[in-house]
C-alpha positions as CSV (number, residue, x, y, z in Angstrom):
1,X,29.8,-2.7,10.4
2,X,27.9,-5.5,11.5
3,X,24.2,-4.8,10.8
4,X,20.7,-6.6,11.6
5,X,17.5,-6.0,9.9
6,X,14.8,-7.0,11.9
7,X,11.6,-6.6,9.7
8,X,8.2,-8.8,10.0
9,X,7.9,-8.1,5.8
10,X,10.6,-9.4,3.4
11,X,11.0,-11.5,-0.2
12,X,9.8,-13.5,-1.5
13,X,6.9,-10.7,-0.2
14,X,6.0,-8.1,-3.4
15,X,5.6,-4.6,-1.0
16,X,6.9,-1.4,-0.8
17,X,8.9,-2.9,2.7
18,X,9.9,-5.4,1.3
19,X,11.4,-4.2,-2.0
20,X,13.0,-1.3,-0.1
21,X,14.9,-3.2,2.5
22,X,15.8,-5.7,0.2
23,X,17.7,-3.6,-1.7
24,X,19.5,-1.9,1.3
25,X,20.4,-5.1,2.9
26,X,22.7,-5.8,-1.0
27,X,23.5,-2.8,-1.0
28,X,25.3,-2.7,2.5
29,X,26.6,-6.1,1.7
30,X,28.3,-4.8,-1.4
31,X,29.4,-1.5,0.7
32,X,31.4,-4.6,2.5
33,X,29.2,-4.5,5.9
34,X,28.1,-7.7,7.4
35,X,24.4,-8.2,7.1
36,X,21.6,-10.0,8.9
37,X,18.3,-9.9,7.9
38,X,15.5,-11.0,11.2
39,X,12.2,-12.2,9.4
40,X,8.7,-13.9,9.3
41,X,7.8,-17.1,6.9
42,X,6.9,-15.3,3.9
43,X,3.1,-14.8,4.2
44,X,1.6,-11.1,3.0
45,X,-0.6,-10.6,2.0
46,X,-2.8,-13.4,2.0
47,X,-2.2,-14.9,5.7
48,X,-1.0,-18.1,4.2
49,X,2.7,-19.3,4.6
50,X,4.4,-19.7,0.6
51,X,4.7,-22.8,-0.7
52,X,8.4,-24.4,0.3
53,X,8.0,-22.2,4.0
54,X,5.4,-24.3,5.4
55,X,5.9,-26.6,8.4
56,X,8.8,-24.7,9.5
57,X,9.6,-23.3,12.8
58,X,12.7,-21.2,11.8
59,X,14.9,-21.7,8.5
60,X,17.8,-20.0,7.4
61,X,19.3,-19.4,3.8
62,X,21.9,-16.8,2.1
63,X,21.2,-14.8,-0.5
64,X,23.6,-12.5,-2.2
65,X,25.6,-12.4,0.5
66,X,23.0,-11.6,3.0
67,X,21.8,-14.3,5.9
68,X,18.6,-14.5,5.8
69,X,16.8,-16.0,9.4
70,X,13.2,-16.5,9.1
71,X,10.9,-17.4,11.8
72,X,7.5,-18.7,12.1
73,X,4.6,-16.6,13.1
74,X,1.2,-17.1,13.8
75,X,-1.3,-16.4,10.9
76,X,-4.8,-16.7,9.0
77,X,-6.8,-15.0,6.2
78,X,-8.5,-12.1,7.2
79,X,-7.4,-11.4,10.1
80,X,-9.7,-9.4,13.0
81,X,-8.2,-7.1,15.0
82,X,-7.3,-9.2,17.7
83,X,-6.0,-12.3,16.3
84,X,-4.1,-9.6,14.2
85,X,-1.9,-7.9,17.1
86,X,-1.2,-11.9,18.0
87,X,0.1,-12.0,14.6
88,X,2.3,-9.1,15.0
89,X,3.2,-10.0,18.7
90,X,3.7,-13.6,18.0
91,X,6.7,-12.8,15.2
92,X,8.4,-10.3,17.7
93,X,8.3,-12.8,20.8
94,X,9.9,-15.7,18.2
95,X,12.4,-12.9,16.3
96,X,13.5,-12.2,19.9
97,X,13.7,-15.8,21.1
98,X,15.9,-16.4,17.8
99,X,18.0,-13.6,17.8
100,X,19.4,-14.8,21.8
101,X,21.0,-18.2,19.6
102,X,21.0,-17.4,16.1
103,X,22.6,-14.1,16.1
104,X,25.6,-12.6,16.7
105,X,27.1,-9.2,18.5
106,X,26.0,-6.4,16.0
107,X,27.2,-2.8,15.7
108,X,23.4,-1.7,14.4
109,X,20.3,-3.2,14.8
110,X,17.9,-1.4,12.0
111,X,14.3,-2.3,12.4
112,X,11.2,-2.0,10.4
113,X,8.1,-0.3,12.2
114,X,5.0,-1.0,11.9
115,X,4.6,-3.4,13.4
116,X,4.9,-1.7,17.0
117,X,5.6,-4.9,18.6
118,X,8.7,-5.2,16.3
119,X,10.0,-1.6,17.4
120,X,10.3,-3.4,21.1
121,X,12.1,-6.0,20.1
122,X,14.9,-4.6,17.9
123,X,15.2,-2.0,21.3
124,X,15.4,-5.4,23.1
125,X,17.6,-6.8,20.7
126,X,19.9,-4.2,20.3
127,X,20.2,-3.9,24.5
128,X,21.1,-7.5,24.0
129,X,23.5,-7.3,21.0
130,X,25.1,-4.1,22.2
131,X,24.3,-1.9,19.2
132,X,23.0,0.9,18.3
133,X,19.2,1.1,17.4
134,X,18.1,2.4,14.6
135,X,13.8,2.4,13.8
136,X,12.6,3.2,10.6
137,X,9.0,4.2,10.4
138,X,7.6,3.2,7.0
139,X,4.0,4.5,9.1
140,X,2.7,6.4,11.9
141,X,1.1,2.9,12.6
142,X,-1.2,4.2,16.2
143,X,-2.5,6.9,13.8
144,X,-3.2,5.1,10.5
145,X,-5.0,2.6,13.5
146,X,-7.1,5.5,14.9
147,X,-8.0,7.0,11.5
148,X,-9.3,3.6,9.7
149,X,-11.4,3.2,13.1
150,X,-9.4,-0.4,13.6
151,X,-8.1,1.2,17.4
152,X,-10.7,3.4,19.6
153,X,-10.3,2.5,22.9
154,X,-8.6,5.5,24.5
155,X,-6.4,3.8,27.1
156,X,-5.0,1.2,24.3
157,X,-4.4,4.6,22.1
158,X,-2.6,5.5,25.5
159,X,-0.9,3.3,25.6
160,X,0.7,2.8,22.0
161,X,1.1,6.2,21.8
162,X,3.7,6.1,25.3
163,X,5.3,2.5,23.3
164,X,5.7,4.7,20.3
165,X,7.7,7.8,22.1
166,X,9.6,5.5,24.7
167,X,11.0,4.1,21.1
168,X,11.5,7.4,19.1
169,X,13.4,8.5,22.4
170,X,15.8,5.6,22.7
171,X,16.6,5.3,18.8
172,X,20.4,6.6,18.0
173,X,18.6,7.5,14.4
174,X,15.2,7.1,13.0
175,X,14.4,7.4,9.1
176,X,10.7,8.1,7.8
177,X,9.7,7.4,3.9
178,X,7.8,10.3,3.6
179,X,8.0,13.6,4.9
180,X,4.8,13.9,6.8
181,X,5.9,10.9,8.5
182,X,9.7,12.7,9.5
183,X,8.0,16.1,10.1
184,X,5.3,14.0,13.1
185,X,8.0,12.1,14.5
186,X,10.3,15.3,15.1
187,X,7.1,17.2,16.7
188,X,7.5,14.6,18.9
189,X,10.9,13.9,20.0
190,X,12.9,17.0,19.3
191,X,16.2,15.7,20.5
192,X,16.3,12.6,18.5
193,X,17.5,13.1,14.9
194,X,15.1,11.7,12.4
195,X,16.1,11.3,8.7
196,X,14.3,11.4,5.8
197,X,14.9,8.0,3.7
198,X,12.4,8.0,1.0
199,X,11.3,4.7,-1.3
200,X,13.1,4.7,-4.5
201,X,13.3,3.5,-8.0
202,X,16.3,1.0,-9.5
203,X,17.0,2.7,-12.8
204,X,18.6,0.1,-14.1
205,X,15.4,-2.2,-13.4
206,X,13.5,0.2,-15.5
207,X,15.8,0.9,-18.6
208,X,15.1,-2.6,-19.7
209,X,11.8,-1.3,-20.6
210,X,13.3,1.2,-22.9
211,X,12.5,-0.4,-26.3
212,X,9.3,-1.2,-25.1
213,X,8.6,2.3,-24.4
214,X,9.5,3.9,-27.8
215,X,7.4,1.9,-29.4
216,X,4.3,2.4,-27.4
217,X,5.4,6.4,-28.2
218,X,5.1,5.5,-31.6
219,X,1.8,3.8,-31.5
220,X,0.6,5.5,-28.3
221,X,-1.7,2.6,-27.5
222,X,-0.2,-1.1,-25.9
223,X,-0.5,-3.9,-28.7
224,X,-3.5,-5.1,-27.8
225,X,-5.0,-1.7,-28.6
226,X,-6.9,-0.9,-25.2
227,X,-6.5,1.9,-23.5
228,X,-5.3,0.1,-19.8
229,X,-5.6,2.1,-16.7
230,X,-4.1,0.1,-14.1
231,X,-3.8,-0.4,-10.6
232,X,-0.8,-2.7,-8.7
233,X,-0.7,-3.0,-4.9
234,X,-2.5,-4.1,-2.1
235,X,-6.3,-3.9,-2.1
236,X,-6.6,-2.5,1.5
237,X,-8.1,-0.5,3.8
238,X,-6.0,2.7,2.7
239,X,-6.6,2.0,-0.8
240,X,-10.1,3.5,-2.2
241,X,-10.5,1.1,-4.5
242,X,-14.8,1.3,-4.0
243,X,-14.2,4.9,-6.4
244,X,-12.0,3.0,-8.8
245,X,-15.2,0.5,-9.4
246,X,-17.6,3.1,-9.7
247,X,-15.4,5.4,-12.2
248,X,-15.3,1.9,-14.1
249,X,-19.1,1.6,-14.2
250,X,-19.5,5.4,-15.2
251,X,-17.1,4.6,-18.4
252,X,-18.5,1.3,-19.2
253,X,-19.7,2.7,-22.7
254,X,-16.2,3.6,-23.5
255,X,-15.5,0.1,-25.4
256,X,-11.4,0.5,-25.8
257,X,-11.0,1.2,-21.4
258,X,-9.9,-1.4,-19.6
259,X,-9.6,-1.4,-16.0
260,X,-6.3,-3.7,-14.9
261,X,-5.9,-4.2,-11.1
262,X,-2.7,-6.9,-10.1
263,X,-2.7,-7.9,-6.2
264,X,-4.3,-9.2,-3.5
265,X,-5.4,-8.2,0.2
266,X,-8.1,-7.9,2.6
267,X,-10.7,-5.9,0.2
268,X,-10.1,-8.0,-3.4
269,X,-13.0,-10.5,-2.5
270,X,-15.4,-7.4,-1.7
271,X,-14.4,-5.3,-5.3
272,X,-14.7,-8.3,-7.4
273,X,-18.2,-9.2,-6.4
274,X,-18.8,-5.4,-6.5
275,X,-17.7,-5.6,-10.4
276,X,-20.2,-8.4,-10.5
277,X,-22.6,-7.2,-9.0
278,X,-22.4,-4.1,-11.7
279,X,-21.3,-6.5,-14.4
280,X,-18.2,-4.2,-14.9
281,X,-16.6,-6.2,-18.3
282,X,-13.9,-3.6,-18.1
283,X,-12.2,-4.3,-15.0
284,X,-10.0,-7.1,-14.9
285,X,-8.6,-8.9,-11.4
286,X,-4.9,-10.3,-12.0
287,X,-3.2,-11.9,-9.0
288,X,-0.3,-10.6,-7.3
289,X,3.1,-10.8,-10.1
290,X,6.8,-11.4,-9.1
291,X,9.0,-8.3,-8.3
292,X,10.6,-9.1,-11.5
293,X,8.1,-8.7,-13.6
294,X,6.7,-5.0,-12.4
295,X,8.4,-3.1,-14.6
296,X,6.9,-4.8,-17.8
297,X,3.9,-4.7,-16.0
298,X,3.7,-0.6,-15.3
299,X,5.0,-0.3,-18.9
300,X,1.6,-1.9,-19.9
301,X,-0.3,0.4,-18.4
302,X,-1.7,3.9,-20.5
303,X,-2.4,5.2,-16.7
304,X,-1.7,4.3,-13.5
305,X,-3.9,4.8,-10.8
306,X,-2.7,5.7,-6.7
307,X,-6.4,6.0,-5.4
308,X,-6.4,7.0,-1.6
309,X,-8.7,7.1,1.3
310,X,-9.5,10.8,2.2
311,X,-7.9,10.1,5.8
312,X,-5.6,12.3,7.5
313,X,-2.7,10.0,8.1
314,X,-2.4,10.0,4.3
315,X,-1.7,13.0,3.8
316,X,1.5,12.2,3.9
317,X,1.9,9.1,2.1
318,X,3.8,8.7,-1.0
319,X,2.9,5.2,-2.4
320,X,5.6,3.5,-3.5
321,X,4.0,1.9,-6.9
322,X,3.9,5.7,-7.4
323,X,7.3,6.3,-7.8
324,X,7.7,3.0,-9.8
325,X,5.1,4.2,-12.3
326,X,6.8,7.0,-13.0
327,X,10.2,5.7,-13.5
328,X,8.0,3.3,-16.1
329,X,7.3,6.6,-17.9
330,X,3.4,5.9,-17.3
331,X,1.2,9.0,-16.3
332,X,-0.2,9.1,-13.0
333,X,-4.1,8.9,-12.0
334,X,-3.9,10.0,-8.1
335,X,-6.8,10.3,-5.8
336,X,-5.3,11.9,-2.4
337,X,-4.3,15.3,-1.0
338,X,-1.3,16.2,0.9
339,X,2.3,15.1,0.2
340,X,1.4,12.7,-3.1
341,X,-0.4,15.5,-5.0
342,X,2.6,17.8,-4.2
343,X,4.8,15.5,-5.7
344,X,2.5,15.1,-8.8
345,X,2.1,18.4,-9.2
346,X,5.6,19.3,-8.9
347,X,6.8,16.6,-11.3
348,X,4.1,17.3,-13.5
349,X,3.5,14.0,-14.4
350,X,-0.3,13.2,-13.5
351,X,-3.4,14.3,-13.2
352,X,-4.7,15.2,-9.7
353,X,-8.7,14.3,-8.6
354,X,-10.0,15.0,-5.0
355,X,-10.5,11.2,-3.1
356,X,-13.8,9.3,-3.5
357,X,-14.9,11.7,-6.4
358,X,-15.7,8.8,-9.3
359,X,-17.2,11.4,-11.5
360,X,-14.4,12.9,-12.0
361,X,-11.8,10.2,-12.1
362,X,-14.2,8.9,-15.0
363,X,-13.3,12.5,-16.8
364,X,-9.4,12.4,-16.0
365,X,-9.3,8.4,-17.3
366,X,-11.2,10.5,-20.4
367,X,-9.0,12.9,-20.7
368,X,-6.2,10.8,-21.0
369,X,-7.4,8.8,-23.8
370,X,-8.6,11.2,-25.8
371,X,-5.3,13.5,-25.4
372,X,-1.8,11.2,-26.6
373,X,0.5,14.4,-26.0
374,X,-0.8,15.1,-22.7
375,X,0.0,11.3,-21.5
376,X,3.2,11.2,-23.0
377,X,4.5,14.3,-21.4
378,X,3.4,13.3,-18.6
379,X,5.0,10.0,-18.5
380,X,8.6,11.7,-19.8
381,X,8.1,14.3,-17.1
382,X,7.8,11.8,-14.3
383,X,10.4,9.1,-15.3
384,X,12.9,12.3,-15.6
385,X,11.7,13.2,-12.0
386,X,11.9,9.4,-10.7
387,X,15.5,9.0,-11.9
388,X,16.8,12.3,-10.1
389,X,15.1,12.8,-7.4
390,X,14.0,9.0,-6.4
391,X,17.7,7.2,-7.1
392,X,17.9,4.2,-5.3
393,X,21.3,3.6,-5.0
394,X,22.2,6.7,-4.1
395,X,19.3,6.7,-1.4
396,X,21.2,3.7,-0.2
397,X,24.0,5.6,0.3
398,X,23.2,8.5,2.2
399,X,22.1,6.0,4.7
400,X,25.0,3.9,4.9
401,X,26.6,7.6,5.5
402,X,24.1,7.9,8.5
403,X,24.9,4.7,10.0
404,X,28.4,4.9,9.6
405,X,27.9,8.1,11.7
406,X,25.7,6.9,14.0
407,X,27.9,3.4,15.0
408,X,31.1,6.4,15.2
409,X,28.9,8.3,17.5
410,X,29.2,11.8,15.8
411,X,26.3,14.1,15.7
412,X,23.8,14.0,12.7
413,X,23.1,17.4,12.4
414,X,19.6,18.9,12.1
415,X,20.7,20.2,8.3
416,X,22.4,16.8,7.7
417,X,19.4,15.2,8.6
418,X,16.5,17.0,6.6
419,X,18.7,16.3,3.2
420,X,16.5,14.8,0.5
421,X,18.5,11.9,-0.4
């Protein structure tokens, strides 16, 4: 098959999008397809075009295989919400423009949604390519909007709420990460057959770590002999880092806890004059790390934390740093309901606290510490769980089986379709 990727977030980008598609777009190059990858300059999260990108209206490179077109976009730190949808509208008006000379007839146009603006022009795209579209919804964006109080005008609600079915109802296939997000969309568009294609861990990414993890077992401290409870990811809007801080003052006596938090995003410059403010010494800011160097990273941690707004949209999230930290063996600190404590629970490889409850995050991060067996069974019981039940490759699979039915034109059947990969 002949297959384009249209997606606004891609490497060098760290991100659960990125990292996922990334991976497929090899994947189906090594499965023999033809691939195309449709991006932006790299610029997430900071609104800043990378160094070696700048200057650049459009560039094109190949990497493993895979042609990589990138486009230029319009974009600034801290975007408002306005000059925000001109960032997402000004990559899908360019991706569009580029696609017309830089790309070929394709069999399957796949594209990446959120951004909303990008679902319209893979539909356009694919019209234009004669393919078959495929939209994969990595967030019910129009909710998450209304829920963080970013959207609350109710015709503009209308209104991306009528964009969002006219797409669901003229995708050949769409895939959802989580469940929650596959269970809406089918609410919604009965007749279109929506897949579950979940995030996923590279096992052999994370074996490297093995040495490294028996002898933390041993010693059941890192070498540096703090106790690390970390975070990686975006600091965000969804991401209630504000608890984090105050569960970090509240254990401020406890000498040998260290707070670790790698990233970058719209709410780092707030938490780390809130940890001076509070004179937090245990909480430590790290910039945002290279892909490659995760998995040393999460084997580093004694904890990792997945703190969560108490929103409904996220309900159904499953973060994807989650899954990571769990293939790294490290037990998990989660601060949500819904969909993310089931799977905690159900792995049994965390410990669960209600959102925005510091109290008793500061007693979890306690009882981890004080308790060795507890936090290695934990961190066993999820990396088993990760590895067969979170497979990357073979997650890659079942949806090269999906589009292979999909460009045949045979039925995905409702059974076929609510598989967990």
């Amino acid at each position: 098959m002949r297959i384009l990727i249209l997606t606004q977030y891609f490497p060098p980008e760290v991100g659960a999008a990125q990292n996922r598609l990334s991976h497929l777009a090899t994947s189906l190059r090594e499965a023999g397809h033809t691939v195309t990858v449709l991006t932006a300059l790299p610029n997430y999260p900071k609104g800043t075009i990378y160094e070696g990108y700048k200057n650049r209206i459009m560039l094109s490179e190949i990497k493993d295989g895979v042609t990589i077109i990138r486009t230029w976009l319009y974009t600034k730190q801290n975007l408002q919400f306005i000059a925000r949808l001109i960032h997402y509208l000004s990559f899908s008006v360019l991706a569009l423009f580029v696609s017309v000379f830089k790309v070929s007839r394709q069999d399957i146009v796949i594209t990446e949604c959120p951004p909303l603006f990008a679902g319209i022009a893979g539909w356009l795209i694919s019209k234009m390519k004669k393919a078959k579209f495929v939209l994969n919804i990595s967030d019910l964006w129009t909710d998450s909007a209304v829920d963080l109080g970013m959207l609350k005008n109710s015709t503009l609600i209308s209104v991306a709420l009528r964009v969002e079915k006219f797409l669901y109802q003229h995708a050949h296939l769409i895939t959802g990460q989580t469940q929650g997000i596959v269970d809406t969309i089918r609410s919604r568009v009965p007749k279109t057959p929506v897949a579950l294609i979940t995030n996923g861990v590279d096992q052999e990414f994370f074996r490297r770590t093995d040495d490294f993890l028996v002898q933390k077992s041993r010693s059941g401290k890192i070498s540096s002999g703090k106790f690390i409870v970390g975070f990686a990811g975006l600091h965000g809007l969804m991401q209630d880092l504000e608890t984090v801080m105050e569960a970090a003052r509240l254990l401020r006596g406890e000498e040998n806890i260290s707070f670790v938090l790698y990233g970058d995003g719209p709410k780092k410059e707030k938490l780390v004059r809130l940890a001076n403010e509070a004179r937090l010494q245990n909480v430590t800011f790290v910039p945002p790390q290279p892909a490659e160097r995760m998995p040393d990273i999460f084997t580093s941690f004694d904890a990792m934390l997945v703190p969560l707004k108490d929103l409904p949209i996220l309900r159904g999230a499953i973060p994807s740093k989650m899954l990571e930290a769990m293939a790294a063996a490290v037990p998990i600190l989660l601060l949500a309901e819904g969909e993310a404590k089931n799977l905690i629970q159900q792995a049994e490889c965390g410990i669960v606290v209600p959102p925005e409850n510091p109290k008793l995050l500061a007693e979890a991060v306690r009882e981890l510490y004080y308790n060795d067996s507890l936090r290695k069974r934990l961190g066993q019981n999820g990396r088993h769980y990760a590895f067969e039940h979170y497979n990357r490759q073979r997650i890659n699979k079942r949806f090269e089986g999906l589009l292979a039915k999909v460009f045949q034109g045979e039925r995905i059947g409702i059974t076929e379709a609510c598989m967990h990969p």
